[in-house]
Backbone as ProteinMPNN parsed JSONL, in Angstrom:
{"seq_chain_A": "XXXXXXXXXXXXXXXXXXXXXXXXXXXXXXXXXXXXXXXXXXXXXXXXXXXXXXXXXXXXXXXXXXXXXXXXXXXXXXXXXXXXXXXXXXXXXXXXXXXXXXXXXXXXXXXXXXXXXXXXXXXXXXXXXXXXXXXXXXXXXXXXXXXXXXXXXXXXXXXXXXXXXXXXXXX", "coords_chain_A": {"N_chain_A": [[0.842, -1.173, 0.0], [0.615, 2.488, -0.929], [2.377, 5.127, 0.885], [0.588, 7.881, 2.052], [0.414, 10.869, 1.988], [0.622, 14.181, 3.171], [-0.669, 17.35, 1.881], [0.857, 19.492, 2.237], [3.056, 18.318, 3.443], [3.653, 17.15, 1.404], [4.605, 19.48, -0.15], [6.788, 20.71, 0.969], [8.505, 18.64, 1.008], [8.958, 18.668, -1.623], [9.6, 21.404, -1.921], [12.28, 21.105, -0.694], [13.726, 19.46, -1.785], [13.631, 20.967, -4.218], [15.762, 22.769, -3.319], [17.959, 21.374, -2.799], [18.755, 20.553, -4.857], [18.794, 22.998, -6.084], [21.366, 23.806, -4.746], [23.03, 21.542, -5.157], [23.096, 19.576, -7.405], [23.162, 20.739, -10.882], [21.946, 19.337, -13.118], [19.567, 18.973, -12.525], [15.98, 18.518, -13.464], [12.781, 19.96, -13.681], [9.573, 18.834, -13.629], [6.683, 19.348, -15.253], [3.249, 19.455, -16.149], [1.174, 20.917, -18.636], [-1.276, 21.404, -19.567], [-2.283, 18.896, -22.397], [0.206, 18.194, -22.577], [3.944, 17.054, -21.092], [6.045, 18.654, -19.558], [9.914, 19.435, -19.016], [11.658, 21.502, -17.345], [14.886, 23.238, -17.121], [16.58, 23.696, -13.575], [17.762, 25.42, -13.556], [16.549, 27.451, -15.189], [14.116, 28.122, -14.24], [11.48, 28.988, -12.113], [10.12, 30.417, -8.958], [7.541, 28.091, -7.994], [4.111, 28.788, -6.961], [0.894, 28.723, -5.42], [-1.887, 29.822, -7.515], [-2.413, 32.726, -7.652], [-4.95, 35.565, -7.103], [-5.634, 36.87, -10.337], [-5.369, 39.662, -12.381], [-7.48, 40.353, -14.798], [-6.742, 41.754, -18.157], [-7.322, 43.317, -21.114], [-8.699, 42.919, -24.808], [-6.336, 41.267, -25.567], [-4.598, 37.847, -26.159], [-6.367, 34.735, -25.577], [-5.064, 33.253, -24.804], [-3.223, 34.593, -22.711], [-3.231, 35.372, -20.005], [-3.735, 37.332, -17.922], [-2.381, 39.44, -15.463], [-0.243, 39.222, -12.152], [-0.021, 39.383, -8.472], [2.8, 39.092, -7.313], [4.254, 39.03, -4.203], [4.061, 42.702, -4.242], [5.234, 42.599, -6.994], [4.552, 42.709, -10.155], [3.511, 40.236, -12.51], [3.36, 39.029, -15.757], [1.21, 36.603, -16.787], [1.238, 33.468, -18.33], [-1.38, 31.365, -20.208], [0.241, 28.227, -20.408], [-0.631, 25.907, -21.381], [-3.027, 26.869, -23.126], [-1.607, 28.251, -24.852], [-0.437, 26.776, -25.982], [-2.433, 26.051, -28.007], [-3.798, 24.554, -26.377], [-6.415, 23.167, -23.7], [-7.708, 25.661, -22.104], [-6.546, 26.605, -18.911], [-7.816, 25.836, -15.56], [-7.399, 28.032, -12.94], [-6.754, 27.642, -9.519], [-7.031, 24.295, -7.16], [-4.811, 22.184, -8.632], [-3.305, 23.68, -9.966], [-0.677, 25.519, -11.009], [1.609, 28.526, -10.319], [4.195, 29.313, -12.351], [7.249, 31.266, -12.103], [9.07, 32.172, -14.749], [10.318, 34.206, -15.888], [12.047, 35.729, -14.418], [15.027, 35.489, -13.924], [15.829, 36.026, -16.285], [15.181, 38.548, -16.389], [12.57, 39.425, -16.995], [9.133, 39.807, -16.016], [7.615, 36.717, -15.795], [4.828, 34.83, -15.674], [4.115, 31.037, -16.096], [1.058, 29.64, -16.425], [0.189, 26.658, -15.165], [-0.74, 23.101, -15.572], [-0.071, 21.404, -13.273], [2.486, 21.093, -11.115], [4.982, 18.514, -11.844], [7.438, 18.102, -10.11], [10.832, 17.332, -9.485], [12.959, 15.71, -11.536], [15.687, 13.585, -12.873], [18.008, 13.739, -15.142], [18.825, 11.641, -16.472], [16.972, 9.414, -16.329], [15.439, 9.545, -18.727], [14.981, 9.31, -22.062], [16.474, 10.508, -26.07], [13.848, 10.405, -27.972], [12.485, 8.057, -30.403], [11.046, 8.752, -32.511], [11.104, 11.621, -33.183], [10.278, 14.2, -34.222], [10.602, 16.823, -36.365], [9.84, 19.418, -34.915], [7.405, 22.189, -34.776], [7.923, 24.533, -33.159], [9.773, 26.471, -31.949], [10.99, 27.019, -29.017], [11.031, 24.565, -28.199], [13.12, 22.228, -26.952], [14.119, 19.41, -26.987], [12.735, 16.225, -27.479], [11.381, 14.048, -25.641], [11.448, 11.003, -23.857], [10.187, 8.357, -21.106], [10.799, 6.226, -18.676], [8.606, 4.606, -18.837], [7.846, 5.013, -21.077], [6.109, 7.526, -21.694], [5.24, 10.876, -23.15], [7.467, 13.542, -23.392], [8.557, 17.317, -23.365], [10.996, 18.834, -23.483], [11.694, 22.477, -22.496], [13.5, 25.496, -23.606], [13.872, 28.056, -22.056], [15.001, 30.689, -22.697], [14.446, 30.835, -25.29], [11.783, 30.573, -25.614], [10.475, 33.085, -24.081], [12.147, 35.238, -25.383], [10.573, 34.853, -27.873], [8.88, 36.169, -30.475], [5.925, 35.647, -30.915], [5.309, 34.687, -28.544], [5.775, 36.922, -27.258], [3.875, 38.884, -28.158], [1.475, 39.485, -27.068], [-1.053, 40.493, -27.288], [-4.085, 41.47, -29.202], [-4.659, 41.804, -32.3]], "CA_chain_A": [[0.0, 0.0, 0.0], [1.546, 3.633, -0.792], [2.033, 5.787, 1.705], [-0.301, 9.042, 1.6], [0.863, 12.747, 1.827], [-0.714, 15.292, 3.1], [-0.405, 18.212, 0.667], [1.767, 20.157, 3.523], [4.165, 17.197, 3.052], [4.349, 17.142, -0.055], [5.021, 20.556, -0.551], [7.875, 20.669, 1.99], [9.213, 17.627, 0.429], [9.597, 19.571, -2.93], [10.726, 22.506, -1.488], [13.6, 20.171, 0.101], [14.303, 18.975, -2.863], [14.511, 21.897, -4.847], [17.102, 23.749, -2.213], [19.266, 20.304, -2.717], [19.173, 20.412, -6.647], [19.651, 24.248, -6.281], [22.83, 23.752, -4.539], [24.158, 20.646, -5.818], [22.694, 18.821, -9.12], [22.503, 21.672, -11.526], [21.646, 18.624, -14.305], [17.886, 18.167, -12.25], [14.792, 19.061, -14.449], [11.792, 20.339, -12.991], [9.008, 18.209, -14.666], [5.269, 20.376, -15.491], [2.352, 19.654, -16.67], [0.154, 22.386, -19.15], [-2.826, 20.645, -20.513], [-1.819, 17.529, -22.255], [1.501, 17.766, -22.502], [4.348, 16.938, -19.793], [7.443, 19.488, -20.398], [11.053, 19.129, -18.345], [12.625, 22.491, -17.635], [16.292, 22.847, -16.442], [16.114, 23.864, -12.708], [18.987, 26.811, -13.634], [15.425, 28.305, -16.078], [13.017, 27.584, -13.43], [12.083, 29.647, -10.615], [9.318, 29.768, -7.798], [6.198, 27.373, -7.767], [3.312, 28.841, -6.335], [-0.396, 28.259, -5.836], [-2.469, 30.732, -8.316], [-2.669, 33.757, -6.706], [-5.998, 36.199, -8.112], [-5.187, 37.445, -11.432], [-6.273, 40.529, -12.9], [-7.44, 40.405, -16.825], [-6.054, 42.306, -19.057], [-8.478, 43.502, -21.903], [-7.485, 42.966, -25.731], [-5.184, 40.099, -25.29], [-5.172, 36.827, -26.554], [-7.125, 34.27, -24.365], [-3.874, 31.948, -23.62], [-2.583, 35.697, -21.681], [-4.478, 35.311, -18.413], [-3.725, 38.35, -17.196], [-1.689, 40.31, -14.534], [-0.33, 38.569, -11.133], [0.995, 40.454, -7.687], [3.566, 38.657, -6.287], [4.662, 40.107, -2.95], [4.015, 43.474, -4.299], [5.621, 42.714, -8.161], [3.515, 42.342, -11.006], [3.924, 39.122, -13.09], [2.351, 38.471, -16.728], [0.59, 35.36, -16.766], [0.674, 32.982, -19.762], [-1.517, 29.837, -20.059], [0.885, 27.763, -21.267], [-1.475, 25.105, -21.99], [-3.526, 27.652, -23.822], [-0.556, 29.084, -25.849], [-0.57, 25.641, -27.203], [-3.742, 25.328, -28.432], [-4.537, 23.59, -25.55], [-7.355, 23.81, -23.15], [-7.742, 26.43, -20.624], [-5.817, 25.852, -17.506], [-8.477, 26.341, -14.409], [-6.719, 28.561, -11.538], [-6.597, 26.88, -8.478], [-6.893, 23.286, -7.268], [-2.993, 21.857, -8.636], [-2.728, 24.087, -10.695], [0.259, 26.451, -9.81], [2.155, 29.638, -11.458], [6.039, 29.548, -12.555], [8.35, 32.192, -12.608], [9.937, 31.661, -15.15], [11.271, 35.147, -16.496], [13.104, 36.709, -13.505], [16.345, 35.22, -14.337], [16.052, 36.53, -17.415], [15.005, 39.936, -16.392], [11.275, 39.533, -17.68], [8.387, 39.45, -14.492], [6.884, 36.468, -16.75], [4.704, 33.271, -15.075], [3.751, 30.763, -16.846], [0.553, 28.873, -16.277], [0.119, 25.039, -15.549], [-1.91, 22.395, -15.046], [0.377, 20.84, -11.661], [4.192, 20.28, -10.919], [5.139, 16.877, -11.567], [8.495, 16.924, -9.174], [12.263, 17.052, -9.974], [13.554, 14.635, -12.211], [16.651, 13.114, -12.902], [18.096, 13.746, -16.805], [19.669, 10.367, -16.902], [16.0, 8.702, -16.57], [15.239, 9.842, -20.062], [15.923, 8.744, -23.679], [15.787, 10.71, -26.814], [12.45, 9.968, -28.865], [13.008, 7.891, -31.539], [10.093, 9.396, -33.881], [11.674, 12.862, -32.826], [9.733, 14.749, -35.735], [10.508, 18.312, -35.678], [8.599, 20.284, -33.455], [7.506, 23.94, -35.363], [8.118, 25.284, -31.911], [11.256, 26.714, -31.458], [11.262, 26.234, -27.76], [11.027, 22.95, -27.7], [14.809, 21.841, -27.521], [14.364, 18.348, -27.177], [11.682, 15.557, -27.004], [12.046, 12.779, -24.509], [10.484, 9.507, -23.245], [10.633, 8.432, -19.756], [11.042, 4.615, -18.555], [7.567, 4.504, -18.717], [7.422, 5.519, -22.451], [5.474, 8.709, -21.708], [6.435, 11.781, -23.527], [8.372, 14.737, -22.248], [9.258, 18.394, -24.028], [11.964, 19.517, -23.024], [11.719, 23.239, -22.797], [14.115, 26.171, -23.707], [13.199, 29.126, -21.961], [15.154, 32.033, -22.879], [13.797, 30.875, -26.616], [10.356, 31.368, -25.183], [10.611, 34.434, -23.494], [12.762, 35.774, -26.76], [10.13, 34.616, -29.411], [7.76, 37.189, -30.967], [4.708, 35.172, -30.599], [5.467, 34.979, -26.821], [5.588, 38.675, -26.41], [3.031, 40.116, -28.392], [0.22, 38.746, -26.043], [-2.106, 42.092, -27.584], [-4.203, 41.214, -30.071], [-4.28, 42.607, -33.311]], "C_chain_A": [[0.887, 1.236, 0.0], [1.387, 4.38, 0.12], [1.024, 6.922, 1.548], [0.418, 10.09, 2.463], [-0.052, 14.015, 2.148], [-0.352, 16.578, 1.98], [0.985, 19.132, 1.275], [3.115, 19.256, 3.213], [4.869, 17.38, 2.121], [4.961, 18.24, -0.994], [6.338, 21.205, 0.197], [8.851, 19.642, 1.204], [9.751, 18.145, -0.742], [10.142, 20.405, -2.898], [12.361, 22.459, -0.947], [14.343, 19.907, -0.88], [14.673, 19.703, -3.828], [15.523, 22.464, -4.51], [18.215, 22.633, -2.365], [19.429, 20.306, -4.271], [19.59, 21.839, -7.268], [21.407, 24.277, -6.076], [23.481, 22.66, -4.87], [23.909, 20.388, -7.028], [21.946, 20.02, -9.643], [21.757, 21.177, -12.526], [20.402, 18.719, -13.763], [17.153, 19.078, -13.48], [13.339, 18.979, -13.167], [10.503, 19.83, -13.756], [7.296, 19.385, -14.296], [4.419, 19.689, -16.256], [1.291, 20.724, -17.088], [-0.77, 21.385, -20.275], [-2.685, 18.951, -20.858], [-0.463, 17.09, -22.496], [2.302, 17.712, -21.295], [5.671, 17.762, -20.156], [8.441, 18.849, -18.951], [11.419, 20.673, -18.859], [13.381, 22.196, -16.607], [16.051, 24.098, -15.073], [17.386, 25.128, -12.324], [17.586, 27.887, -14.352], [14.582, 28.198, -15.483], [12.818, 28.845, -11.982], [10.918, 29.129, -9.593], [7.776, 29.539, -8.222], [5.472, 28.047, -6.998], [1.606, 28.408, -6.801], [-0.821, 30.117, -6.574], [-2.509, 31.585, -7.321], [-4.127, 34.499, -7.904], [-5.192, 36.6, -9.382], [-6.233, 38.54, -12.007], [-6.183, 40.673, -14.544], [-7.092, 41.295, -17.116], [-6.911, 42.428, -20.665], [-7.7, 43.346, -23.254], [-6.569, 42.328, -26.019], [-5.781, 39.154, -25.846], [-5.834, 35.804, -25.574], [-5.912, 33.509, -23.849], [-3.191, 33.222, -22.501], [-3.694, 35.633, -20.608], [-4.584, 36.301, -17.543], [-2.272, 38.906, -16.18], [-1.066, 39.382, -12.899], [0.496, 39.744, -10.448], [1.172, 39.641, -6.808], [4.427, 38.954, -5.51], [5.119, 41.303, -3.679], [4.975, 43.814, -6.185], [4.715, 42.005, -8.842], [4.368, 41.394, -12.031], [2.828, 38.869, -14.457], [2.301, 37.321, -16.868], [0.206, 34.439, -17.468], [-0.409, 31.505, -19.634], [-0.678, 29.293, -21.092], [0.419, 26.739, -21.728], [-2.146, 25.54, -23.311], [-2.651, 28.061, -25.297], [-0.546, 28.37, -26.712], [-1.105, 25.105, -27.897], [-4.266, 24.236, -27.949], [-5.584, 23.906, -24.979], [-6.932, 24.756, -22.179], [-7.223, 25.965, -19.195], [-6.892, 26.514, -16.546], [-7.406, 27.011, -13.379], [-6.79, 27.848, -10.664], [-6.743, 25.376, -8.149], [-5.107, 22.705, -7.302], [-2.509, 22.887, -9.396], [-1.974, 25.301, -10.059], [1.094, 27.377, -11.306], [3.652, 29.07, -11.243], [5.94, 29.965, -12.824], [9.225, 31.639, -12.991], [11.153, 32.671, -15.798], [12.202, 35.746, -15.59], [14.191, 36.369, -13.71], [16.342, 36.118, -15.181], [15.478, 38.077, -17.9], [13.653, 39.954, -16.959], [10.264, 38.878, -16.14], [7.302, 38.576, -15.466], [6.42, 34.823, -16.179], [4.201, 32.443, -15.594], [2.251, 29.435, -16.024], [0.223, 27.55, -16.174], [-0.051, 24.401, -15.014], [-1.544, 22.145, -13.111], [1.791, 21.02, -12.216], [3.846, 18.591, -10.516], [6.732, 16.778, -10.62], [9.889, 17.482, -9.838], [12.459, 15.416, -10.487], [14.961, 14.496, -12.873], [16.87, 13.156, -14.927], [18.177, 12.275, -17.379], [18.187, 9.545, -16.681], [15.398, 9.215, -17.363], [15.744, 9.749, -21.137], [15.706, 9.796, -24.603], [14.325, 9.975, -27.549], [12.674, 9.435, -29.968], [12.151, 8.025, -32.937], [10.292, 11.028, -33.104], [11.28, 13.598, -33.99], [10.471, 16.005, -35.427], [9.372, 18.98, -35.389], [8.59, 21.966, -34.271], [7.445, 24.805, -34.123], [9.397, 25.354, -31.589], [11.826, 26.575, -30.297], [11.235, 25.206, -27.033], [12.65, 22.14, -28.016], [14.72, 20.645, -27.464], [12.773, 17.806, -26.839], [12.071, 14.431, -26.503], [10.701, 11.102, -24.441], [10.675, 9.043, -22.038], [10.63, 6.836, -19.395], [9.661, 4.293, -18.781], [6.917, 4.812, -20.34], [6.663, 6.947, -22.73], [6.569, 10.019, -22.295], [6.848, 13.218, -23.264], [8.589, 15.658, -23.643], [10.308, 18.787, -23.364], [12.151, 21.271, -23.379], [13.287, 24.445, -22.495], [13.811, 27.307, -23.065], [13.174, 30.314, -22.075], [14.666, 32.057, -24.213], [12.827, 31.434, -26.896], [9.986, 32.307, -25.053], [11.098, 35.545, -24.621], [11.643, 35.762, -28.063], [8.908, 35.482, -29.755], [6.18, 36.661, -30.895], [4.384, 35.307, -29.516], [4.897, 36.053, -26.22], [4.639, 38.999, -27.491], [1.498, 39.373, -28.153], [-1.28, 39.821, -26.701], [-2.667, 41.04, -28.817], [-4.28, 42.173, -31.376], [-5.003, 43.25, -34.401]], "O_chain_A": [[1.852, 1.237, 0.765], [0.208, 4.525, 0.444], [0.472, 6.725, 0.466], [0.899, 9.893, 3.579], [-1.006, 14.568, 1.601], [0.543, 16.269, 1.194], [1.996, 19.313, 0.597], [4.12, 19.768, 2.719], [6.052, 17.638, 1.9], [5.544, 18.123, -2.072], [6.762, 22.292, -0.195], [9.965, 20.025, 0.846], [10.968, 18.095, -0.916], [11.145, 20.571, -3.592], [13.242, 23.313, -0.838], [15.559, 20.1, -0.874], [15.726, 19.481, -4.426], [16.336, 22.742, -5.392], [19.366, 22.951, -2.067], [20.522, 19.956, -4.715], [20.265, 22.069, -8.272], [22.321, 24.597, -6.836], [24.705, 22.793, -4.892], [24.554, 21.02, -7.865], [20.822, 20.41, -9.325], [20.941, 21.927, -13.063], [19.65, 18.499, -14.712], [17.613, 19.989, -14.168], [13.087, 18.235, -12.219], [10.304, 20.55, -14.735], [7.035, 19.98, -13.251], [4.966, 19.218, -17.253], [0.624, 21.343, -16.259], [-0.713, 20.927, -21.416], [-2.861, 18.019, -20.073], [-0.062, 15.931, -22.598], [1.754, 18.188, -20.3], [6.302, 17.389, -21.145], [7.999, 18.088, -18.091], [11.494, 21.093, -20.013], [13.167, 21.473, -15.634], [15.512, 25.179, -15.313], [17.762, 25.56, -11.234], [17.617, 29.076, -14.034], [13.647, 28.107, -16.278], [13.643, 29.339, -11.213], [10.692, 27.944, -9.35], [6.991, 30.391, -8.638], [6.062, 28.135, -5.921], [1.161, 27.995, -7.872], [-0.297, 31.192, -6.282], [-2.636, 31.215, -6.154], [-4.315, 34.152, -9.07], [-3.966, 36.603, -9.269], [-7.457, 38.433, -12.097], [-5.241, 40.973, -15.277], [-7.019, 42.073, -16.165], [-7.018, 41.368, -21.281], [-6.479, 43.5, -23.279], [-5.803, 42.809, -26.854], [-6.981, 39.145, -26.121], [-5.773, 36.28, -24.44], [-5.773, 33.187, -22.669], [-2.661, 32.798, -21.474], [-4.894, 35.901, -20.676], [-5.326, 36.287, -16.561], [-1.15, 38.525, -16.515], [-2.025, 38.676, -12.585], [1.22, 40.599, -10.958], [0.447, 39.311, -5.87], [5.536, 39.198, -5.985], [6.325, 41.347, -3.922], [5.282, 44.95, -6.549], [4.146, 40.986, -8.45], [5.536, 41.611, -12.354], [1.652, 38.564, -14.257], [3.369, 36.757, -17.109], [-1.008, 34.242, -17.522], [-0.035, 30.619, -18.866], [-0.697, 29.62, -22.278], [1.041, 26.384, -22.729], [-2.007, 24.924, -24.368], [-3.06, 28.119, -26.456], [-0.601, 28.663, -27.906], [-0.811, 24.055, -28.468], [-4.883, 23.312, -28.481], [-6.09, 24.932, -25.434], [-5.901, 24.637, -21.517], [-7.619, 24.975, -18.58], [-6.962, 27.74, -16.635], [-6.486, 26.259, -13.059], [-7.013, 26.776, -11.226], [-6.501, 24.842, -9.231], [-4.333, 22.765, -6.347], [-1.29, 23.016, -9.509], [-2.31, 25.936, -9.059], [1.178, 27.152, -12.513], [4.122, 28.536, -10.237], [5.09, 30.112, -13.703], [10.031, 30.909, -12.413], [12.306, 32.374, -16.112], [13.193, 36.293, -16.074], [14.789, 37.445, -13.707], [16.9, 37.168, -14.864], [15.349, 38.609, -19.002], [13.651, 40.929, -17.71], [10.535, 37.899, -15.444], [6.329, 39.158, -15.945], [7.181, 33.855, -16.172], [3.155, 32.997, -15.929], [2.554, 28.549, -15.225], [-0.118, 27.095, -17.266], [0.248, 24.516, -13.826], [-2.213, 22.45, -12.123], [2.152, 21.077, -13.392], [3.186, 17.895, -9.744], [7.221, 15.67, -10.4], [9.752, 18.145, -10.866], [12.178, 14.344, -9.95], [15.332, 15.504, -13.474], [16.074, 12.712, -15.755], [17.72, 11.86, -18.444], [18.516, 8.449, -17.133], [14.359, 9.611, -16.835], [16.921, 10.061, -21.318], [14.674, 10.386, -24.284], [14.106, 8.778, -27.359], [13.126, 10.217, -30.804], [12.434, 7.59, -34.053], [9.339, 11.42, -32.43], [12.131, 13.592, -34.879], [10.919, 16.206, -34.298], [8.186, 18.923, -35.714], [9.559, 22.724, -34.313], [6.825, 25.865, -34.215], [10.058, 24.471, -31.043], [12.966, 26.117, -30.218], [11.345, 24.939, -25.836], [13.09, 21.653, -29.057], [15.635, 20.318, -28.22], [11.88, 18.431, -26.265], [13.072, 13.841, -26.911], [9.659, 10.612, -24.877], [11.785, 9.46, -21.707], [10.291, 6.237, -20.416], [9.709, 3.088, -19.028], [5.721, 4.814, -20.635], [6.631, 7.429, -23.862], [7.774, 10.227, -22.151], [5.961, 13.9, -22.753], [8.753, 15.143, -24.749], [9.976, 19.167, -22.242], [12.706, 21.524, -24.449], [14.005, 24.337, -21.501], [13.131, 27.891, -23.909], [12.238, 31.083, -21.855], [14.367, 33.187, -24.601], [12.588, 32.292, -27.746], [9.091, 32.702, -25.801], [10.494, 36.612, -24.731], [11.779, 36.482, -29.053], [7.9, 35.293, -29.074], [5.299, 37.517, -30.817], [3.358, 35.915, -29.209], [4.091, 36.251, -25.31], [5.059, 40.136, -27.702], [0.704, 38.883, -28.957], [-2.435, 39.595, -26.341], [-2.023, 40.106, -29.294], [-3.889, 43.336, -31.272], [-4.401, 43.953, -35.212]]}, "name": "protein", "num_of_chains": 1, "seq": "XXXXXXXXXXXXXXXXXXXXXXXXXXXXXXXXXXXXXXXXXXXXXXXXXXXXXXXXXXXXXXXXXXXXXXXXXXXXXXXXXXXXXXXXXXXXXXXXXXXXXXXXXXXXXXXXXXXXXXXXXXXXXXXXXXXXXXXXXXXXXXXXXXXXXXXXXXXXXXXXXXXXXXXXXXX"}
């Protein structure tokens, strides 16, 4: 029988685990789920997990831009990244949780998505061996996991850089 977690747990437990892959294993990947896909970003392009905070819309925009976020007193634009993909709508709350993902990179930019799946290990992943190309430039690699399930591997200063990205306005 598996053990059970309270959510408290389990969110301590990740937080543990990120502060040990911050300071030692820069190789970890931070695994995400945004709709139906499962991405892997590198935990150097990654920043802080939280639960949805309110968001304020933003008029004029495309629908995957969700709006505005204020995190401790800095404003954060809000992508669904499910959405972006011509996926479905990511619901706010429940698992679903914001990444910062632009502050490294000097951009206050979070990206919407479904849950965090966890830190993961690079070396439990293969390339894809129907590796098509991907017309998404931020998709640097596609993966498979022991389990055969399949993984993006995302780029994120690509993201953040790519003109589709930023011009959230519509037109």
């Amino acid at each position: 029988m598996t053990k059970r977690l309270s959510l408290r747990e389990f969110q301590e437990d990740l937080v543990r685990r990120f502060a040990e892959a911050q300071s030692g294993n820069r190789r970890a990947l931070l695994g995400v789920r945004a709709g139906r896909e499962n991405w892997l970003i590198n935990l150097t392009d990654s920043g802080e997990i939280l639960p949805t905070p309110p968001l304020a819309s933003v008029p004029l925009t495309h629908e995957w831009f969700r709006g505005l976020a204020n995190v401790r007193g800095t404003l954060f634009s809000v992508v669904d990244f499910s959405a972006f993909h011509n996926g479905p709508l990511t619901v706010p709350g429940g698992p679903a949780r914001l990444l910062l993902v632009g502050a490294r990179h000097g951009t206050n930019c979070a990206l919407l998505i479904s849950n965090a799946l966890g830190l993961r290990n690079p070396d439990d992943f293969r390339t894809d061996p129907d590796d098509g190309a991907d017309e998404r430039p931020w998709v640097a690699e596609r993966l498979l996991d022991a389990r055969d399930q399949h993984w993006l591997r995302l780029d994120v200063p690509t993201l953040l850089a790519h003109r589709g990205f930023l011009q959230a306005g519509l037109e």
